[in-house]
C-alpha positions as YAML, in Angstrom:
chain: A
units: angstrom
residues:
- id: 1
  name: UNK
  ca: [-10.99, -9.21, -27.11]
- id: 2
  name: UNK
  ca: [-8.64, -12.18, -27.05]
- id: 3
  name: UNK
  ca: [-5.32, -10.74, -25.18]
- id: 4
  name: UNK
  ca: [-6.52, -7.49, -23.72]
- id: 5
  name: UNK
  ca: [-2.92, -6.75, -22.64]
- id: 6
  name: UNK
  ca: [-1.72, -7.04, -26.17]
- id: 7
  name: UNK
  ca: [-4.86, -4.69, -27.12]
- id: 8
  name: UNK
  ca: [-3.91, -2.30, -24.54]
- id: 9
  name: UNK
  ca: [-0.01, -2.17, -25.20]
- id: 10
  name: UNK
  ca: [-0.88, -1.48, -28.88]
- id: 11
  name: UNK
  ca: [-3.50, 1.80, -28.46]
- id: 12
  name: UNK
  ca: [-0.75, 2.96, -25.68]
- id: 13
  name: UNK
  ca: [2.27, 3.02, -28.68]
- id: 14
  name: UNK
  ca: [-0.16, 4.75, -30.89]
- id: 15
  name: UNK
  ca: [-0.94, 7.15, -28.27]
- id: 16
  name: UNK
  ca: [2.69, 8.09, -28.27]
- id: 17
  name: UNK
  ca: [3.94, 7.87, -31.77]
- id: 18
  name: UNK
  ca: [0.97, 9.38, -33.75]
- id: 19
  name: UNK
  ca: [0.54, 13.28, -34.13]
- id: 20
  name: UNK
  ca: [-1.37, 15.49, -31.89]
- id: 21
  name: UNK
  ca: [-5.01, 14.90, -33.31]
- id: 22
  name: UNK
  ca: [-4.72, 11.60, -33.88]
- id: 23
  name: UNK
  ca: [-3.26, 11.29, -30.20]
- id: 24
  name: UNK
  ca: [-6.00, 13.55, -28.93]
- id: 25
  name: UNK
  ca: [-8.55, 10.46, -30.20]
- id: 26
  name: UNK
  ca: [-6.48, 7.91, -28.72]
- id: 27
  name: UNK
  ca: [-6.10, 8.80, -25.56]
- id: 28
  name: UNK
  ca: [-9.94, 9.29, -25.25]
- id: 29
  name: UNK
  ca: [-10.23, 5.87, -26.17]
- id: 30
  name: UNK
  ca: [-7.83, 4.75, -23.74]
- id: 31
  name: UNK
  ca: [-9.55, 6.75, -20.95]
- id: 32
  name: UNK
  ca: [-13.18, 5.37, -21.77]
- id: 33
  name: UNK
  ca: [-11.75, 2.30, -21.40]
- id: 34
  name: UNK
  ca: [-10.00, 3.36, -18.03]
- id: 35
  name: UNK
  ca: [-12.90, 4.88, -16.93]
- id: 36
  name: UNK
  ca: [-14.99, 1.48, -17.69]
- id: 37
  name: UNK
  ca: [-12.61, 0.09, -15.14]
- id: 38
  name: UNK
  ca: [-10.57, -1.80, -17.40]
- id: 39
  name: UNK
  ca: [-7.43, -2.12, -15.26]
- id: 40
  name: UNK
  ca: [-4.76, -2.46, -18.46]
- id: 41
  name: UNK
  ca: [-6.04, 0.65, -19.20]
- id: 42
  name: UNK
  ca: [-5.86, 2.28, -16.07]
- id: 43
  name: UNK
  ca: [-2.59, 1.37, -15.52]
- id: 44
  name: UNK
  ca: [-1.40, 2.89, -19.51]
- id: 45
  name: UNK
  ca: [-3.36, 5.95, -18.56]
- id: 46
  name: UNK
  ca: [-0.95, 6.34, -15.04]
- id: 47
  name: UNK
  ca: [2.33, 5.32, -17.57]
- id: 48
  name: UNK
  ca: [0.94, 8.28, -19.59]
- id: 49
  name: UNK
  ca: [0.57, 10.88, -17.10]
- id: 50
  name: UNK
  ca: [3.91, 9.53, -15.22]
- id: 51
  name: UNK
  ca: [6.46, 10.08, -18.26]
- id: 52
  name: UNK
  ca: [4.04, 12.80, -20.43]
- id: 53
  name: UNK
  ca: [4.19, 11.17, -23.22]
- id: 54
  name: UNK
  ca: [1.24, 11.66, -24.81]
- id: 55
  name: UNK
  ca: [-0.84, 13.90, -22.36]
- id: 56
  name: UNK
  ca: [0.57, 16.26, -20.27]
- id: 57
  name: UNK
  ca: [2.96, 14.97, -17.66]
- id: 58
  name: UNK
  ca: [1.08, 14.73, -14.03]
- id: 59
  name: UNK
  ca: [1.95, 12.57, -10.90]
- id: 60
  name: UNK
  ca: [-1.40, 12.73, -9.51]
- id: 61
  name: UNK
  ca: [-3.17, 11.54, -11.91]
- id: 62
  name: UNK
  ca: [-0.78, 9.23, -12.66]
- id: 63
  name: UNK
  ca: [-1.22, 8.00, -8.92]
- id: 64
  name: UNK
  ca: [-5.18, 8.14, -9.44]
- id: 65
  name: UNK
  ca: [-4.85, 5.37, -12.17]
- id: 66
  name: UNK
  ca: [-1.90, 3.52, -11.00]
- id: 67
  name: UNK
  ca: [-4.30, 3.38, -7.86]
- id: 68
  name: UNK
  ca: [-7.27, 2.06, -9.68]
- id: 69
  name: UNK
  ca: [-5.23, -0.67, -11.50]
- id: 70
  name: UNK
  ca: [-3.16, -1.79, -8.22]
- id: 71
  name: UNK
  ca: [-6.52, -2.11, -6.26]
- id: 72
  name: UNK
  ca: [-7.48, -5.08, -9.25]
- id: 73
  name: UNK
  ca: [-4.39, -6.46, -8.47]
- id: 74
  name: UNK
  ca: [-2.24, -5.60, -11.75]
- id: 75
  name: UNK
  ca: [1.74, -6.55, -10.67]
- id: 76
  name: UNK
  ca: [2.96, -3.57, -12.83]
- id: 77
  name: UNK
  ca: [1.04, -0.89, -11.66]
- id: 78
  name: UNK
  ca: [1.38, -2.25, -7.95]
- id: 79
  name: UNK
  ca: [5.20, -1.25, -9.19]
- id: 80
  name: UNK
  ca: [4.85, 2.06, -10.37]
- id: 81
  name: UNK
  ca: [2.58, 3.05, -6.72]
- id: 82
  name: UNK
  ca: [4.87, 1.86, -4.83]
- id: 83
  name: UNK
  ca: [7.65, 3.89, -6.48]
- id: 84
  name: UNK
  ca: [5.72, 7.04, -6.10]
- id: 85
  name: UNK
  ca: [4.95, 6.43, -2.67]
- id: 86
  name: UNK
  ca: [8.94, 5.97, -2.34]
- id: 87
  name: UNK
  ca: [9.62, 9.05, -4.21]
- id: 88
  name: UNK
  ca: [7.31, 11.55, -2.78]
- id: 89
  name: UNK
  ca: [5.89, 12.10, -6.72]
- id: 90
  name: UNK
  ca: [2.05, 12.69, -6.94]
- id: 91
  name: UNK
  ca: [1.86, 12.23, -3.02]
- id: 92
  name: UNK
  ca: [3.32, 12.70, 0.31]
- id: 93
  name: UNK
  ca: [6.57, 10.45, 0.38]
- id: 94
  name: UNK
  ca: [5.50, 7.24, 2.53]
- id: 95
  name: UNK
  ca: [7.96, 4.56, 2.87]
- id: 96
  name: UNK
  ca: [5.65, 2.23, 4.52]
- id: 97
  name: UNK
  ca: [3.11, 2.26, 1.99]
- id: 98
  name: UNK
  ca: [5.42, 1.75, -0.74]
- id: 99
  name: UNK
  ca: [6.59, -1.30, 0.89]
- id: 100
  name: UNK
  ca: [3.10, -2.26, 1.13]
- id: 101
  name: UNK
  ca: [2.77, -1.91, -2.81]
- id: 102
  name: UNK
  ca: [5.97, -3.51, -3.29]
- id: 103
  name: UNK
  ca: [5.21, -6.70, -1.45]
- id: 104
  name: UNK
  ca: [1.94, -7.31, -3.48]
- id: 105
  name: UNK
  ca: [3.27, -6.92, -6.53]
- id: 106
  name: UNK
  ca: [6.82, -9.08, -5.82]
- id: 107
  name: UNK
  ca: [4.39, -12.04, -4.38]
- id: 108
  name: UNK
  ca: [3.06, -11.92, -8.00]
- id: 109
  name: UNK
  ca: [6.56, -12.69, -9.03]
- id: 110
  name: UNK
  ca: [7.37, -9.25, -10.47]
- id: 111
  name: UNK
  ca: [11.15, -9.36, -10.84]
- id: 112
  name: UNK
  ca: [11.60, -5.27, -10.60]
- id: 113
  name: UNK
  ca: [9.72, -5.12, -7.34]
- id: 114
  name: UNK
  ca: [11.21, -7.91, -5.83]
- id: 115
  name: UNK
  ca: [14.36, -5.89, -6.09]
- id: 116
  name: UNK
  ca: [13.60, -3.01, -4.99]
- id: 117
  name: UNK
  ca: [12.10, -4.78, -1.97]
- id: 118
  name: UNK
  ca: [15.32, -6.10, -2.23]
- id: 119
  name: UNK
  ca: [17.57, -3.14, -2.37]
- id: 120
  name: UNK
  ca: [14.95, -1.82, 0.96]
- id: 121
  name: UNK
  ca: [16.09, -4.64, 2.68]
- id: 122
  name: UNK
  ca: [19.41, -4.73, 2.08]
- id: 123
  name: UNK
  ca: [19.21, -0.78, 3.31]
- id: 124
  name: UNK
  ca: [16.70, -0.85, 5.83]
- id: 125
  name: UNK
  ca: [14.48, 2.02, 3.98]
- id: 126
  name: UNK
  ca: [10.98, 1.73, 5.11]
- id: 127
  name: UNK
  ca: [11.54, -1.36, 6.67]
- id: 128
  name: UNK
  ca: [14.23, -2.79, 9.28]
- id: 129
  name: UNK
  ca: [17.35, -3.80, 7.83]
- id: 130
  name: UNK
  ca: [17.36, -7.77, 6.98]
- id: 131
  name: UNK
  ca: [19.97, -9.05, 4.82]
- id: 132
  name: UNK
  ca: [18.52, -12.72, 5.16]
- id: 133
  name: UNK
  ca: [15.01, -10.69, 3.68]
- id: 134
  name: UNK
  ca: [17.20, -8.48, 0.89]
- id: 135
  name: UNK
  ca: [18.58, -12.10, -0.26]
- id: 136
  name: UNK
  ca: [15.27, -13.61, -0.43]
- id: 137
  name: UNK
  ca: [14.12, -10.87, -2.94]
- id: 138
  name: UNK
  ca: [16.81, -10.59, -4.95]
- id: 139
  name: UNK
  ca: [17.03, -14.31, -5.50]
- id: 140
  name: UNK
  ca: [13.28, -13.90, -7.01]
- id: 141
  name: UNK
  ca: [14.64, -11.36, -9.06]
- id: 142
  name: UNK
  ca: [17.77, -12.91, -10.44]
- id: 143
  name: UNK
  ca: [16.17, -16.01, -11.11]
- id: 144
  name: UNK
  ca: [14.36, -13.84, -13.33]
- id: 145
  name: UNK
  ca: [17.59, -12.51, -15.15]
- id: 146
  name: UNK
  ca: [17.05, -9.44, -13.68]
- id: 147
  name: UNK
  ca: [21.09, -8.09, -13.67]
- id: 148
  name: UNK
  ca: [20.43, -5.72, -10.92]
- id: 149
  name: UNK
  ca: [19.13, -8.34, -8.32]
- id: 150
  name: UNK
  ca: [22.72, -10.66, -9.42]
- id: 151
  name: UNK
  ca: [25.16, -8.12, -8.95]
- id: 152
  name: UNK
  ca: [23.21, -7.53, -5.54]
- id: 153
  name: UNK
  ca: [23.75, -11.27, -4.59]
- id: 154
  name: UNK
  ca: [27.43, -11.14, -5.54]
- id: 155
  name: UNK
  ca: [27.92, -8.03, -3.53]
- id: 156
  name: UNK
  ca: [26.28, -9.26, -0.12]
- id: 157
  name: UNK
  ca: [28.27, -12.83, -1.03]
- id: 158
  name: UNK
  ca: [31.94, -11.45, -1.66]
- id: 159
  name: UNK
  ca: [31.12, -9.73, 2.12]
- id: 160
  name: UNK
  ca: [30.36, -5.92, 1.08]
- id: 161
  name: UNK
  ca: [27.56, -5.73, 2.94]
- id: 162
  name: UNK
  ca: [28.07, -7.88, 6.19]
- id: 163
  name: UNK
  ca: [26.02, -10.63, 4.92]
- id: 164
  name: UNK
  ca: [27.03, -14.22, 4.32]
- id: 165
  name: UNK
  ca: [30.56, -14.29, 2.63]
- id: 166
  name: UNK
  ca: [30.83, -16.74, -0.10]
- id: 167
  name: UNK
  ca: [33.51, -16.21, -2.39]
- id: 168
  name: UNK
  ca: [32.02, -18.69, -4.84]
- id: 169
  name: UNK
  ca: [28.66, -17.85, -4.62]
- id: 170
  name: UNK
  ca: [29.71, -13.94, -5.33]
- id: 171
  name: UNK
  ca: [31.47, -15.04, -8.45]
- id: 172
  name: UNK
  ca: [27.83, -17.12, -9.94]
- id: 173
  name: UNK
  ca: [26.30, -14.24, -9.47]
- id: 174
  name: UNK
  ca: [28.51, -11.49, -10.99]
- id: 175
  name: UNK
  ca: [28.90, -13.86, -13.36]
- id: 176
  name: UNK
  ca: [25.35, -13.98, -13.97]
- id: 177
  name: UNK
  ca: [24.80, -10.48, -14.08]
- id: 178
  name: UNK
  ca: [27.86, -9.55, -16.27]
- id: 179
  name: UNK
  ca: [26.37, -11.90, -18.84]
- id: 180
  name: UNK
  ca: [23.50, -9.99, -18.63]
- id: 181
  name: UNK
  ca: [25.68, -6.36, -19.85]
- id: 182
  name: UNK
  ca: [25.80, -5.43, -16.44]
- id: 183
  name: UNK
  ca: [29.07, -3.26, -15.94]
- id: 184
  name: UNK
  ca: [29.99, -3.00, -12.46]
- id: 185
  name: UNK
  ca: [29.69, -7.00, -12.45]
- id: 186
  name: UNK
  ca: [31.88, -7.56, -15.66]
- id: 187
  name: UNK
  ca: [34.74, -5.20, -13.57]
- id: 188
  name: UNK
  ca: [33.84, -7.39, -10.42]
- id: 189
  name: UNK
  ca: [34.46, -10.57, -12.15]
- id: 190
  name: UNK
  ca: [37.61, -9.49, -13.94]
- id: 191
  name: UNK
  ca: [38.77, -8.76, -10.14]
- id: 192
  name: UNK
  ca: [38.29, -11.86, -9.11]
- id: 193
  name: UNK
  ca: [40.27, -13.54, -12.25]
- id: 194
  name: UNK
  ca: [42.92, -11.47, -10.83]
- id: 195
  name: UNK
  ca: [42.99, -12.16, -7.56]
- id: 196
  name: UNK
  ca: [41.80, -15.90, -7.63]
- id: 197
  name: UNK
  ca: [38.53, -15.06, -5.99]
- id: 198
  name: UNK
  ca: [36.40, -17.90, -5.97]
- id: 199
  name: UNK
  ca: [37.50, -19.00, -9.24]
- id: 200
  name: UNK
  ca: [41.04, -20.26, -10.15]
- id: 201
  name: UNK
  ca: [43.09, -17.46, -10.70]
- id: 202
  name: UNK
  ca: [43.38, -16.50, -14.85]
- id: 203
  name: UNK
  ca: [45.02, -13.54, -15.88]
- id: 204
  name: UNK
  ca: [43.72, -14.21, -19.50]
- id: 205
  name: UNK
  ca: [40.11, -14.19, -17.91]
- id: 206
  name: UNK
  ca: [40.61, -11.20, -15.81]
- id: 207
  name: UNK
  ca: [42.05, -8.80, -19.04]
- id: 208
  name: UNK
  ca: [38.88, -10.45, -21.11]
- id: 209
  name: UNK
  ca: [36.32, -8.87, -18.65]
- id: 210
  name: UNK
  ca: [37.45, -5.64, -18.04]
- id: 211
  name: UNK
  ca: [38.35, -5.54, -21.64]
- id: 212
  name: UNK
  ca: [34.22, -5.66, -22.29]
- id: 213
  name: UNK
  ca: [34.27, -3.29, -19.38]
- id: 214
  name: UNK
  ca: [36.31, -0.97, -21.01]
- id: 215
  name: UNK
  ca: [34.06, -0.76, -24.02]
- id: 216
  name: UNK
  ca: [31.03, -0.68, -21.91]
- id: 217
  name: UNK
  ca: [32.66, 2.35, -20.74]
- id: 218
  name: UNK
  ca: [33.82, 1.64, -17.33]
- id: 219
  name: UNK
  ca: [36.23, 4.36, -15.71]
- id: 220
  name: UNK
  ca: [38.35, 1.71, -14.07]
- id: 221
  name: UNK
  ca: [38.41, -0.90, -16.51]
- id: 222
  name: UNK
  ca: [41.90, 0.17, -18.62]
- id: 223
  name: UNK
  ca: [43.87, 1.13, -15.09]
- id: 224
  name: UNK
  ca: [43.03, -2.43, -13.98]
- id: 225
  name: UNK
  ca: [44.11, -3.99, -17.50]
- id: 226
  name: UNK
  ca: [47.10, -1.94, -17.24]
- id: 227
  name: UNK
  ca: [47.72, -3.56, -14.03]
- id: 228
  name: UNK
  ca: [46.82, -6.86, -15.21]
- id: 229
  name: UNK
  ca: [48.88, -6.76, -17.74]
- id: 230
  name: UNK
  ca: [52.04, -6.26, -15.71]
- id: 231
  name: UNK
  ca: [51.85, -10.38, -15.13]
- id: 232
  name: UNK
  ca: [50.81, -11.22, -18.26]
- id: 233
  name: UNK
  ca: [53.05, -11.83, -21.76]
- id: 234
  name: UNK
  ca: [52.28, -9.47, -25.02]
- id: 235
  name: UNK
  ca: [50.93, -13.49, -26.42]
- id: 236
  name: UNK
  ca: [48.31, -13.69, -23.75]
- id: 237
  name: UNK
  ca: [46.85, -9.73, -23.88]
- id: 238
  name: UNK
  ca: [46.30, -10.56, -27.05]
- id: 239
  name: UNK
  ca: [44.62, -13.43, -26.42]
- id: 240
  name: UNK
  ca: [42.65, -11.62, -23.98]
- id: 241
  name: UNK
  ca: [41.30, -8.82, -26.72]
- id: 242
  name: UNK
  ca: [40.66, -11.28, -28.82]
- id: 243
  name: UNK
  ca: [38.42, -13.23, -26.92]
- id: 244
  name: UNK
  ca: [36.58, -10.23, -25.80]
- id: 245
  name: UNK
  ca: [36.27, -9.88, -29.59]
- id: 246
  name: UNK
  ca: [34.55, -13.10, -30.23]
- id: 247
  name: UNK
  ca: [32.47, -13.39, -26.46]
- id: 248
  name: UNK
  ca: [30.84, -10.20, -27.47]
- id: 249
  name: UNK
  ca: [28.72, -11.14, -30.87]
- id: 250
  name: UNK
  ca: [27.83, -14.97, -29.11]
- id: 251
  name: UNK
  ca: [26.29, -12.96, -26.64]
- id: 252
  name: UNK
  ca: [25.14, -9.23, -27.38]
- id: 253
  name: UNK
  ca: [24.03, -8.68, -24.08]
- id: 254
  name: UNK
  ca: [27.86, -8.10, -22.91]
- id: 255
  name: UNK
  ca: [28.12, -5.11, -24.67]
- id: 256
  name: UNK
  ca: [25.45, -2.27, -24.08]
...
């Protein structure tokens, strides 16, 4: 077997697109394998049992497997434990443990744990509260695209949540993340357009991103425009929408 992850992947999307029967033969593959102590499999078996897709839904034995595949050290099913553990699903609710799971799977560099460790930090659940820690994490994360961890960054940065203000530091970052389609960071940005921010104040800019907030669906996107707009001529709205036009097919992500 040259890329058992690969292998492993593929029997799990058969699992859940073919009918019942064929399923039903699938799955029994899949848990041989599990059973053989074949941690990809383990882990597909827990994905299976977590969402039902495929098998009947179940948290414990989706914590059984997800257990058996964290204990060989797989990143991704490190993940899922430590969200049960979080959650209370499959188990009794145990903050500490779930930090536990967290950690091991964010020193493997995996971007969604380090920001939940992240977000734990940043809100002292399960741990003590360490802003200096939260930042740690969610640099990992961002620096692994991950849109969540950047709009973090620029929220601790522009001073929201009595960390290290930065104005131009919180505008990278929302930057960042409202390249990556992230909504709340497109409105951010167009904010600080408006205001001049840590960024030279651009009207022009400031209509653009809440103009791919708007069609992102964000409440607050048209009330800001419309107050935007109060300081800007009919010339340069336009040539707000129609950069918004042309931004959004160079890079897809913007729009959701």
């Amino acid at each position: 077997m040259n890329n058992p992850s690969t292998y492993y992947a593929a029997l799990l999307a058969l699992v859940l697109v073919l009918p019942s029967l064929a399923q039903d033969k699938d799955f029994k593959s899949l848990k041989v394998l599990a059973q053989k102590g074949e941690a990809e499999a383990q882990f597909a078996l827990g994905l299976m049992y977590d969402t039902g897709q495929g098998v009947e839904a179940d948290d414990k034995e989706a914590i059984g497997w997800y257990s058996k595949a964290a204990e060989q050290n797989l990143p991704q099913a490190q993940h899922h434990l430590g969200l049960m553990y979080a959650y209370g699903e499959g188990t009794q609710k145990n903050l500490k443990e779930a930090v536990n799971w967290l950690r091991k799977a964010a020193e493997q560099n995996h971007a969604q744990s380090q920001n939940t460790l992240g977000d734990m930090f940043l809100s002292g659940r399960g741990v003590e509260k360490n802003v200096e820690e939260a930042i740690k994490w969610f640099r990992r994360a961002a620096g692994q695209d991950n849109p969540h961890a950047q709009f973090s960054l620029g929220e601790i940065y522009s001073g929201d949540e009595n960390g290290p203000k930065d104005d131009k530091e919180a505008f990278k970052w929302y930057r960042r993340a409202a390249e990556e389609g992230y909504v709340g960071a497109q409105a951010k940005l167009g904010l600080m357009y408006h205001t001049g921010r840590g960024v030279a104040q651009d009207n022009v800019q400031a209509y653009t991103w809440d103009q791919i907030a708007a069609i992102n669906g964000y409440a607050a996107a048209k009330r800001n425009q419309n107050l935007i707009s109060r300081g800007m001529t009919p010339e340069q709205r336009t040539q707000a929408e129609t950069l918004a036009r042309e931004m959004i097919p160079k890079n897809p992500k913007l729009a959701r």
